[in-house]
N, C-alpha and C positions, 0 to 999 in steps of 0.2 A: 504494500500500500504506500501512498505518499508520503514519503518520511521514516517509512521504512526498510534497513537497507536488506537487501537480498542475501541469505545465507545458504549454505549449502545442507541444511539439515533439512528446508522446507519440500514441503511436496506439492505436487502438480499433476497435471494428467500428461499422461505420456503418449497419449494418440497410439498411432499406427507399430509403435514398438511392442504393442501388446499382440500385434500380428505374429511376435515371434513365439509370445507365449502359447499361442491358438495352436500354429506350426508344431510346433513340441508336443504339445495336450495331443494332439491328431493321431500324429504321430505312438506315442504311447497308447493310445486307445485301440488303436494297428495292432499295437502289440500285446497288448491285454486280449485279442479278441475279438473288442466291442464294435468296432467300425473297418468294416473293408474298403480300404481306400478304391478300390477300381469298381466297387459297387455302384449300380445307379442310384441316382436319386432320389426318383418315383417312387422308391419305398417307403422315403419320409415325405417325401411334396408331391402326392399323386396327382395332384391336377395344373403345377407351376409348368411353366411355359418350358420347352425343350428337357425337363426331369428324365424323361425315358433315354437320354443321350447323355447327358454329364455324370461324372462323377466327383466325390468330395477330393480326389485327387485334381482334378480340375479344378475345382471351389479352392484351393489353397496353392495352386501355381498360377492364378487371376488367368487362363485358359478356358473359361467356360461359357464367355462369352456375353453373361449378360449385360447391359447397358447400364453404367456408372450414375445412379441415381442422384448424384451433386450435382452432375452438367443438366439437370433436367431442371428448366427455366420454373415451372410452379411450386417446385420443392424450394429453388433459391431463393424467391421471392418470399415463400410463407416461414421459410428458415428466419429469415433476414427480420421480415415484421414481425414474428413472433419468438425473440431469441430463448425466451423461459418455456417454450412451448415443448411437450412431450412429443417424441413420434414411436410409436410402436415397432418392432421387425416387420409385419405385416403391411405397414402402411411404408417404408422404404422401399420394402421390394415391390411395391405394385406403382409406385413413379417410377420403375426399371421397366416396367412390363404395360406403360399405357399406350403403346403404340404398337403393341403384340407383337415383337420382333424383337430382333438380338445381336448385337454388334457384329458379328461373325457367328458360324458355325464349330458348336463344342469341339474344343480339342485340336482348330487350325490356326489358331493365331492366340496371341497374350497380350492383354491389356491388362492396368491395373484397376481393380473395379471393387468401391466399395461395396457393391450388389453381392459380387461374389463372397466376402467375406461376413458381410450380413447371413447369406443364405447358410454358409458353411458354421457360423457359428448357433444359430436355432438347429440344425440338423444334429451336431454333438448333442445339444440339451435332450433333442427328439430321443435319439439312439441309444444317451445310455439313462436318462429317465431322472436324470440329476441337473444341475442348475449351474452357471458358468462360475458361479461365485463358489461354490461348493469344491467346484472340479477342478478350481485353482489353487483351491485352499490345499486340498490334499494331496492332489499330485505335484504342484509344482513349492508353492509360498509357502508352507508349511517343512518340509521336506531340507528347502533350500536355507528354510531362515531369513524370506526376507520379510521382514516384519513389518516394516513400512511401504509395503506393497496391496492394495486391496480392490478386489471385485467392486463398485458402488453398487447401492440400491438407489439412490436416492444425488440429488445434487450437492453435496456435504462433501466438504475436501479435509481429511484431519488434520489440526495444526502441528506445526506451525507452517504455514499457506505463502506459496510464493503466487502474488496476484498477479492477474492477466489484464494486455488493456486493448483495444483496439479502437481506429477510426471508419473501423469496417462500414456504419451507417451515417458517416456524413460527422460525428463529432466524437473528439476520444473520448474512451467510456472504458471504466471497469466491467470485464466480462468474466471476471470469473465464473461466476456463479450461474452463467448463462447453460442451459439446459444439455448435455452432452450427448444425449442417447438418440440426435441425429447419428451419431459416430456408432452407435451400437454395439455389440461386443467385440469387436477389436480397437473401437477408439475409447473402453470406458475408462480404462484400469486408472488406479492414480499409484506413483510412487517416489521416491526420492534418488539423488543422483546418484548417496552410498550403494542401494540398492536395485539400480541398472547396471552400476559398475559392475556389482556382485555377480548381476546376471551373464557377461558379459563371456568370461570362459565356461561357463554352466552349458549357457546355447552353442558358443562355438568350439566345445570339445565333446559335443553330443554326450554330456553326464548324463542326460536321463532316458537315454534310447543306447539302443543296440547301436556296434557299429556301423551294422548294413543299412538299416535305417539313416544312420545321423548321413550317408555318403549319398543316401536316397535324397533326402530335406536340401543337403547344398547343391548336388547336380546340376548339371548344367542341361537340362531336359527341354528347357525355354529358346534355348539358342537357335537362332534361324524363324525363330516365330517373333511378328511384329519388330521393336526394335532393338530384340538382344542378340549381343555378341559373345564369343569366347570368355571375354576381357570386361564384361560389364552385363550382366542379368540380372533377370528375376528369378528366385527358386521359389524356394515352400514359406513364403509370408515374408522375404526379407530380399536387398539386392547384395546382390557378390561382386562387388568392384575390386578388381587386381587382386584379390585376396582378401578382401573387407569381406563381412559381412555386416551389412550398412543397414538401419533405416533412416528419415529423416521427418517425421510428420507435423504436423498442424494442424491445430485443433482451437478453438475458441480462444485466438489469440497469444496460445503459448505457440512457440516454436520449438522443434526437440531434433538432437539430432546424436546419433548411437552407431558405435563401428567398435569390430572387433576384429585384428587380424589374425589371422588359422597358422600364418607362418610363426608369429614372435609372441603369439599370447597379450599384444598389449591390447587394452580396453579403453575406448576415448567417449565420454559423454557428457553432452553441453545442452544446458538448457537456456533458452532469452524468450523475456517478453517485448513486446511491442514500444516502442517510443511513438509522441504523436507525428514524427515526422519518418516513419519509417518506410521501406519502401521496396524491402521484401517479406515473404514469411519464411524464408529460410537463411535466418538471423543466428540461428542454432548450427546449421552445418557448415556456413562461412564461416565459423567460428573453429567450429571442427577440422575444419580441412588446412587453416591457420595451424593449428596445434599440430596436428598429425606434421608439416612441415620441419618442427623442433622436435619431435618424439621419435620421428622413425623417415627420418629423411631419404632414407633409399625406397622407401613401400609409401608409395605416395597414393591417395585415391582417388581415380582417373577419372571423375565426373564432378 
């Protein structure tokens, strides 16, 4: 808040890095059993729009095709006007689906698509009959000890709270508090920077999966679809830049941005909010990519 200065013990929402946790939980549930990655859909969504063609292996390499419900012009609009406004899973994925069509055909091309990640995260809850807060608790947060990591129910950040501002509607404005569950379960989580650091060799030395798996999650299986290369993709929730495994999101004014690299073990995570004359959202990973230049000068990350 104003006049208060920023430490490194507060917490935030961390957007799209919880993609990594989703990745992992999938992943493990593969392994428990409970979820055939190569399974259709249709099982859990028998009547959603191309189900009998995708799979949740799709839903977590953004391959599946559906249409990215934020670029859709009455979601932005009623986003925007009503920031404390609720949106259910049900009502994101059906602004993916008002024009009964789908950016490409399952399985030929990769986009990032928060549709895909919406759908992928209700079909876990479907499949194994437990609740995303539950099934973080136990398989990953709990496990791992990060303490300052948690599932929301509700719009409540625990203190102590690093605030968010933005000039997103014409005047700067505290948005903290502004409604998050547009982002739905991969943009809810909140946590602190101790505690993404923590995560940092956890995810990228596959501590909680098999080795066959964690080689399956970084693959390079995206390569040649849409605009990945060798040297710069998308895998299972996260990007692999030269060796990074990267994410970078934005979410209600916070900026965040998280790399870890697989060859040297170092872990780099930066969080910024908004100034009112700011003029990007990716204030977090120009930061990042600063740092990484003093930390590991020969492994630089190539985007």
């Amino acid at each position: 808040m104003t006049r208060v200065p920023a430490t490194t013990d507060m917490h935030y929402r961390i957007g799209g890095i919880a993609e990594t946790f989703m990745s992992t939980l999938l992943m493990m549930l593969e392994e428990q059993g409970r979820i055939d990655l190569d399974e259709k859909i249709s099982r859990w969504f028998p009547h959603l729009l191309g189900a009998d063609q995708v799979t949740p292996r799709m839903l977590v390499a953004n391959t599946a095709g559906y249409i990215d419900y934020v670029y859709v012009d009455s979601f932005n609009k009623l986003q925007q006007a009503e920031p404390f406004r609720t949106f259910t899973d049900d009502e994101l994925i059906q602004y993916s689906l008002r024009d009964g069509k789908m950016q490409f055909a399952p399985g030929t091309s990769q986009r990032y698509s928060h549709t895909d990640n919406v759908i992928l995260g209700q079909l876990i809850q479907r499949a194994t009959g437990e609740s995303m807060a539950g099934l973080y608790e136990k398989n990953i947060f709990k496990p791992m000890r990060m303490t300052h990591t948690s599932f929301p129910s509700n719009e409540e950040i625990p203190g102590p709270v690093l605030h968010a501002f933005t000039k997103e509607r014409g005047l700067y404005e505290d948005c903290t508090y502004w409604n998050p569950f547009w982002g739905s379960t991969p943009g809810l989580p909140i946590s602190s920077l101790h505690d993404i650091g923590k995560w940092g060799p956890i995810l990228g030395t596959g501590r909680l999966i098999s080795r066959a798996h964690f080689k399956e999650q970084i693959a390079p299986t995206s390569v040649g679809k849409g605009h990945n290369r060798p040297d710069l993709y998308f895998a299972y929730g996260f990007i692999v830049a030269n060796g990074w495994i990267v994410q970078n999101p934005s979410i209600n004014g916070y900026s965040g941005a998280f790399a870890y690299n697989m060859a040297n073990g170092v872990t780099i995570t930066a969080e910024a909010t908004k100034s009112e004359n700011a003029t990007t959202d990716a204030a977090a990973f120009n930061i990042l990519r600063e740092v990484v230049k003093y930390v590991t000068p020969t492994s630089p990350i190539n985007f």
